[in-house]
Each structure stands twice: as structure tokens, then as C-alpha cells.
C-alpha positions in Angstrom: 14.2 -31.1 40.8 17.1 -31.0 38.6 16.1 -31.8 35.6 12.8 -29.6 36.2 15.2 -26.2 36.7 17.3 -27.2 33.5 13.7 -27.4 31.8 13.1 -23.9 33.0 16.5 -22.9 32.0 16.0 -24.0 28.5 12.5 -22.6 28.5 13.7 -19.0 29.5 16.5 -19.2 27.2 14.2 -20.0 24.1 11.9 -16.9 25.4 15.1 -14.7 24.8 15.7 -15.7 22.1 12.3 -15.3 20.5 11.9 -12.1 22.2 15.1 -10.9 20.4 14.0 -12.4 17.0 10.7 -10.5 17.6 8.5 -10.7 14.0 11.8 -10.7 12.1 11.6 -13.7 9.3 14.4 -16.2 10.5 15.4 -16.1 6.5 16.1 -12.6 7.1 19.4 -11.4 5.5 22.0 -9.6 7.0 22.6 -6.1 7.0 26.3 -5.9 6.5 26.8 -2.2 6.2 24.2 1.0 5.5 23.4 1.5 2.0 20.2 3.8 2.8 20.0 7.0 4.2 17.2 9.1 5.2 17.9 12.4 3.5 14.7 14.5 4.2 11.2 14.3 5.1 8.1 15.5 3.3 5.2 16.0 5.1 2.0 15.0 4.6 -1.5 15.1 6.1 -3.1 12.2 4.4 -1.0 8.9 4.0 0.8 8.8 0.7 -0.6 6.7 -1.3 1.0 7.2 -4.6 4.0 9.5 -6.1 5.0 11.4 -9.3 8.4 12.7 -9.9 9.5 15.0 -12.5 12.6 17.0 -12.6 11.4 19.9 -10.7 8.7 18.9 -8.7 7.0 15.6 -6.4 3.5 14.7 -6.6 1.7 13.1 -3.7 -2.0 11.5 -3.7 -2.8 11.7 -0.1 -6.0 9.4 0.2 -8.5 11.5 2.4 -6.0 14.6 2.4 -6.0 15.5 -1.1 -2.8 16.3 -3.3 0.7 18.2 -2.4 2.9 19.5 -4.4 7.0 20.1 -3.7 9.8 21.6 -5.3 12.7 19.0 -5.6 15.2 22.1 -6.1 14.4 23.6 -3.0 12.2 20.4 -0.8 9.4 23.3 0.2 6.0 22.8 -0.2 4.4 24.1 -3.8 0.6 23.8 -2.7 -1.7 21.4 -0.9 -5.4 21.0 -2.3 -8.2 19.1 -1.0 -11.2 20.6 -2.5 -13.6 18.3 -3.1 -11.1 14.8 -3.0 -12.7 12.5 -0.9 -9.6 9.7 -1.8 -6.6 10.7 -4.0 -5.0 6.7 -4.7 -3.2 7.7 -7.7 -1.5 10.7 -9.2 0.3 11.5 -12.5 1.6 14.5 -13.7 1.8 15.4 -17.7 3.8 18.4 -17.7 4.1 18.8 -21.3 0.3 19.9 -21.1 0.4 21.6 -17.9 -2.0 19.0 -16.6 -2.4 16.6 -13.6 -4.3 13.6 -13.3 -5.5 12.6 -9.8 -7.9 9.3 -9.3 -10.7 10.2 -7.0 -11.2 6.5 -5.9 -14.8 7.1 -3.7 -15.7 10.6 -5.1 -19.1 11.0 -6.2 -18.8 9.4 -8.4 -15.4 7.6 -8.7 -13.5 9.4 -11.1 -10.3 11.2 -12.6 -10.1 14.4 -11.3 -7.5 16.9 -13.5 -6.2 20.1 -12.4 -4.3 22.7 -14.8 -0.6 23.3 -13.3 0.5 25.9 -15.6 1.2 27.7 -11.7 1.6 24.6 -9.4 1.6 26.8 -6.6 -2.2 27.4 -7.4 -4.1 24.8 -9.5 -6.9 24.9 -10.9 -10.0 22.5 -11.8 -10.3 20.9 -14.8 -13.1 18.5 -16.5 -13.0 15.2 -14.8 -12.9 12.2 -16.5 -15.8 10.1 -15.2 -16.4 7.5 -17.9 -15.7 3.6 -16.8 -13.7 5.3 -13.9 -15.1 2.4 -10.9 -12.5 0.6 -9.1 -9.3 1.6 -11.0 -6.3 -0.2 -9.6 -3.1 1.7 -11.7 -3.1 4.6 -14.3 -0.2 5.6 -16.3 -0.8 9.3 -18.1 1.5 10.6 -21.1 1.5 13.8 -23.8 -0.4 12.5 -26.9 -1.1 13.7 -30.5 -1.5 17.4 -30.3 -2.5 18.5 -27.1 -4.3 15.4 -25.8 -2.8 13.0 -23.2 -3.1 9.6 -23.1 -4.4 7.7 -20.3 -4.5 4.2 -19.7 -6.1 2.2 -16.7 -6.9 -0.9 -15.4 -9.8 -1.4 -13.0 -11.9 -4.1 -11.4 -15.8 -3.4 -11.5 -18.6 -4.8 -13.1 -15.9 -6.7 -15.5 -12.0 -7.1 -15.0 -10.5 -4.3 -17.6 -7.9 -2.3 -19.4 -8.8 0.9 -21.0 -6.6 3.1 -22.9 -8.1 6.3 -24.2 -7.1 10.0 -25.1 -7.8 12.9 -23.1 -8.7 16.0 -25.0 -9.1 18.2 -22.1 -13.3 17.5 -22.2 -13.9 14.3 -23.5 -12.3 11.0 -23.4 -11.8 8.6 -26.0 -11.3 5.5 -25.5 -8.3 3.8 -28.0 -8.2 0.1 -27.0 -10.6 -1.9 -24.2 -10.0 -4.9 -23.5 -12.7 -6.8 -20.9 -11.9 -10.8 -21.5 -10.0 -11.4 -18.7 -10.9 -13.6 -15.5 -9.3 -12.3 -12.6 -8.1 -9.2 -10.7 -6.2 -6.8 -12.5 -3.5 -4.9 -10.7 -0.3 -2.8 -11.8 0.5 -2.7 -15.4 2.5 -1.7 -18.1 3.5 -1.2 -21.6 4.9 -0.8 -24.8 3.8 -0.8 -28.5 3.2 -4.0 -28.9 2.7 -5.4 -25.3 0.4 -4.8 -22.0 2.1 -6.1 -19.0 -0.2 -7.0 -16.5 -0.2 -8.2 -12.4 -2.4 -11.1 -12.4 -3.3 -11.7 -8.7 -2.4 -15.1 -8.0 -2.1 -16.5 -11.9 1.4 -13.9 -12.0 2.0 -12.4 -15.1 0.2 -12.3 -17.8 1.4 -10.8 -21.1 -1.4 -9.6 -23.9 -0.9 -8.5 -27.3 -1.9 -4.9 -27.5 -3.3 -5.2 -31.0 -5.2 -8.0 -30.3 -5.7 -8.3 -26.4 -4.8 -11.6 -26.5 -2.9 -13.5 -24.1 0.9 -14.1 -25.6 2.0 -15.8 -22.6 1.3 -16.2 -19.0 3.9 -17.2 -15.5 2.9 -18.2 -12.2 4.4 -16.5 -9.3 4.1 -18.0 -5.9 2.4 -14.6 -4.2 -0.2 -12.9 -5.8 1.1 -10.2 -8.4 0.0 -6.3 -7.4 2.6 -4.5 -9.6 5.3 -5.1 -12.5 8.2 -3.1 -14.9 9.4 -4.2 -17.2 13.5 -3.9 -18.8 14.8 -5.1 -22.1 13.4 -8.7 -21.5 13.4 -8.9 -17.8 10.2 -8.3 -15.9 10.2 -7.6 -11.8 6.8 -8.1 -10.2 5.9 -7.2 -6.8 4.5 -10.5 -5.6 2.5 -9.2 -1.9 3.0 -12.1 0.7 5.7 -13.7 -1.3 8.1 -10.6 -1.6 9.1 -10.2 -5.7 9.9 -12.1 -8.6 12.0 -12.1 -11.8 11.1 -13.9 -15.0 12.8 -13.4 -18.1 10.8 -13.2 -21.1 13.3 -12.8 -23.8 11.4 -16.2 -25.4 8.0 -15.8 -25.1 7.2 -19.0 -25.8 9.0 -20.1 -23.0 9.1 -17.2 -20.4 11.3 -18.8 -17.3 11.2 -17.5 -13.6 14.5 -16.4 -12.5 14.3 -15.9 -9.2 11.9 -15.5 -6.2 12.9 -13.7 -3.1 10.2 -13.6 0.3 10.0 -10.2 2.2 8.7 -8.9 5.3 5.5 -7.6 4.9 3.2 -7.7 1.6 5.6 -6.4 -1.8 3.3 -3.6 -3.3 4.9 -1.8 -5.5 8.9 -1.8 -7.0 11.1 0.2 -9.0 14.2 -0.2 -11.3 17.2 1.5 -11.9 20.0 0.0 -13.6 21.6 -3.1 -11.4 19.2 -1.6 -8.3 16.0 -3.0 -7.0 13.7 -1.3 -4.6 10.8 -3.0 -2.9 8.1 -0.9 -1.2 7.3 -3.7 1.3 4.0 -2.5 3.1 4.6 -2.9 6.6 8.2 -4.5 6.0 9.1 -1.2 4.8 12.3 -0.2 2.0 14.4 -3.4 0.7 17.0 -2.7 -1.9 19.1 -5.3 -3.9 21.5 -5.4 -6.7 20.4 -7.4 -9.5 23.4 -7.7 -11.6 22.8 -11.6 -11.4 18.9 -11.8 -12.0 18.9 -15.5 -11.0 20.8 -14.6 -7.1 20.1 -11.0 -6.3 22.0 -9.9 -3.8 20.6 -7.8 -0.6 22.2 -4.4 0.2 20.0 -2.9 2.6 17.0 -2.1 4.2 14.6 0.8 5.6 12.5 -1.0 8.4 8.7 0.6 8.3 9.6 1.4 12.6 11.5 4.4 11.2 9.0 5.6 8.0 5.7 3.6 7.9 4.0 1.6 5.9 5.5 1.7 2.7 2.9 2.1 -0.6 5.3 3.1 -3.0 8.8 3.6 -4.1 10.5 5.7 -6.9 14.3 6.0 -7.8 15.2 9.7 -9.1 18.4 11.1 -9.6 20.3 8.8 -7.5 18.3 9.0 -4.8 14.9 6.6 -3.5 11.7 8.2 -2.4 9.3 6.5 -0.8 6.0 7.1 -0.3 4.2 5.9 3.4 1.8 6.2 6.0 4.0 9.0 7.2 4.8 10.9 3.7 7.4 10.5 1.9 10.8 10.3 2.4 14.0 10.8 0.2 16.6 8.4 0.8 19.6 8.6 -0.2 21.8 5.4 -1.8 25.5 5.0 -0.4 27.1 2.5 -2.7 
């Protein structure tokens, strides 16, 4: 009978002590003091599935609630339009032209709607752009030549693609296409002589923009939904397997840095000088200092309890904003 209650004992003890843990990774670091600070809430109806910040103004693609629009200055709300969005994934504003880009992932068909801003409080419809537009996963838009913007995609439809084109405002024309890849395409970015691209579960893969051949390529151990890329070190969001950092200052011999696991699936990060954020999905915020790319170092984290699942994450004049399930949220860095 003894030996049976110590058994028990022990057995309730363990309980506890799972029960306490709850889903918390048992690698899960410390939080020695509170970096991140909820500043203020923005609303939304939809989730928000993507953000755009400029200096004025924050740009929200609320999946089956349309677009919103706030001032930074003054946090109120600009305008809200749904009109015919059935899902608003991704949003980019070019200012320069007055013009915003919003991706229409199931409109009929799927496509890029664009809305004149020259008054954000009211915008107004523009000339979608609805060619090769099926199953885009990332979009970057910038001012072009003239009046045009450029717009670059990459998408996963009848073929696995990246498409850069420019926008005149009615037609657009495509620049560089590039279809000879064999896998997923995710998050992306570039420069003039490079296209940084996720690579699902292959990592990185690195393709000469002139040519659209592959330069070099580095295997993460998650599957790779997003990347940036500064001076020669590139940060990937790496879903199951948290984020990676591979330095590609050779690229004949890129080398992985560092690999660092986080609650929930990593989809999307951002950089600002020695900071690292992680939007986490349902692990929510984690930021790090990586002034030592090979051991970054954790400061703090925003648990998705307190602001949902986390899509997205932006830095912006000192502060984070992150974009959830909930809306988005400005967070405020104490260092």
C-alpha cells in the first residue's frame, strides 16, 4: 500500500507539473524582463491578413472584410471598403502614384484589385489587374518609370512562378517571368541583380534576375514561407521550425548561421537594425537581438492569448505592429 500511494504521489505531482507547462515548448526561453508593449489597438472586422505602412497612414487587407485605412498621426480610422472584395490577402500601397494595390485572392476572378487614394478617406476603383493573377502567394508594388508602378508576384497555379511587370494604370506588362521552378513558391524578394525566394521545404533559393537561374540554393530544416534580405545576411521564416539565418556573403558557399524553433508556425518576419521580429501564427510576437547572427539572443515575447494569431509583423518608427486574427496592434519596444 505504500509503495502504491508514493506511485500516486508521483503521478499527481507529474500532472502539475504538465498542467503548469501547458503547450509551452520545454525549450522555451525565459522572459527576463518586458521588452514589448501593447501601445494601441486597431480594429478590424475581417482578420488582418497583411499590412502596409507608410509615414502617414496603415494599410490592412482584411480577408472577407475588405481593406481599412488609419492615420498613424492620429490612430483614427481613414475609411473601410469592402465593395466587391470577396478576400483581401495582400495589400501595398504606392503613394507616389496615389494608388493601392489589393490582391483579391477568390474574386471572380482572382485578381489585383487597385483603388486611387489621392483622398484615402474615400477611394475609388481602378482597373484591376487580372492577368496570370491565380494563386499569388506575395506581391511587392513600387513607383516605376513615369507614372507606372511596378509590380512583382509570385504565385502557385497551373505552374510555380515569378512575374514582374509594370502597371500603367490599364494594362500590365509583364518585364521578367520566370516559370522553371519545381516547388511551391512563397515570400520573396529582391534587388537588381537577385530574386530571393522561400522555397517550401528546399529553403532558399537564390536566382539571377537576368537569367532566372538558380545562383545558389540552402536547406532550412522547416519549410520556408517568407525571407529579407540585409547586406549579405538573409532571415527566413521557416513555419514549424521557427527562423533561420544563412549568410550569403559567398555565394558559392552560402552557410546557415543559425536556426531557432518557435511556438507556433514562423509566417512572416521583419528586420530592423540588431532587431528581429517573428510573426509566429498561433505562437504569436517573438523578438530577438541579432547582433551575433550565429547565437541570437531572445528579448521578449507577445503570446497570441493576448492578440491572436499572428499573420504579419512590421517594425516602423521604433515601434512593432502586428497584424492578427484580432487586427492589428502597435507595440511598442522598451530596450
Amino acid at each position: 500500500m505504500g509503495k502504491a500511494r508514493m506511485s500516486i504521489k508521483t503521478i499527481a505531482v507529474m500532472i502539475f507539473i504538465l498542467l503548469s507547462v501547458g503547450c509551452a515548448k520545454l525549450n522555451e526561453p525565459k522572459i527576463i524582463e518586458k521588452v514589448l508593449q501593447i501601445d494601441h489597438f486597431y480594429d478590424t472586422i475581417g482578420f488582418a491578413r497583411d499590412i502596409f505602412l507608410s509615414e502617414q497612414y496603415l494599410y490592412i487587407a482584411e480577408d472577407q472584410g475588405g481593406f481599412t485605412i488609419y492615420d498613424l498621426e492620429t490612430d483614427n480610422l481613414v475609411a473601410h471598403y469592402l465593395g466587391d472584395i470577396e478576400n483581401a490577402r495582400l495589400i501595398s500601397a504606392v503613394e507616389e502614384r496615389n494608388l493601392l494595390f489589393v490582391y483579391d485572392r477568390y474574386g471572380s476572378p482572382a485578381q489585383i484589385r487597385t483603388y486611387d487614394i489621392s483622398d484615402p478617406a474615400d477611394p475609388q476603383v481602378s482597373p484591376p489587374i487580372i492577368t496570370s493573377t491565380a494563386g499569388i502567394e506575395d506581391m511587392l508594388c513600387w513607383a516605376g518609370a513615369g507614372e507606372t508602378v511596378e509590380v512583382a508576384i509570385t504565385r502557385n497555379d497551373s505552374q510555380y512562378e515569378f512575374r514582374h511587370g509594370s502597371w500603367d494604370g490599364f494594362y500590365y506588362n509583364p518585364i521578367t517571368v520566370y516559370s522553371n521552378f519545381t516547388v511551391t513558391l512563397n515570400g520573396f524578394t529582391l534587388d537588381d541583380e537577385n530574386i530571393y525566394l522561400a522555397y517550401e521545404q528546399l529553403g532558399l533559393n537564390i536566382v539571377d534576375y537576368a537569367t532566372g537561374n538558380t545562383l545558389c540554393m540552402v536547406d532550412t530544416p522547416g519549410e520556408a514561407i517568407d525571407v529579407k534580405v540585409v547586406d549579405n545576411l538573409v532571415f527566413i521564416a521557416d513555419k514549424h521550425a521557427g527562423f533561420a539565418i544563412i549568410d550569403i556573403s559567398n555565394l558559392q558557399a552560402p552557410v546557415l548561421l543559425s536556426s531557432i524553433d518557435t511556438s507556433g508556425w514562423a509566417q512572416h518576419l521583419d528586420v530592423n537594425g540588431s532587431l528581429l521580429a517573428v510573426a509566429s501564427g498561433g505562437g504569436g510576437i517573438y523578438l530577438y537581438d541579432i547582433s551575433d547572427p550565429v547565437d541570437p539572443e531572445f528579448l521578449d515575447r507577445v503570446d497570441d492569448q493576448d492578440i491572436g494569431y499572428t499573420y504579419r509583423v512590421l517594425f516602423k518608427n521604433d515601434f512593432l505592429y502586428a497584424a492578427t486574427k484580432h487586427g492589428v496592434y502597435k507595440i511598442e519596444i522598451d530596450l
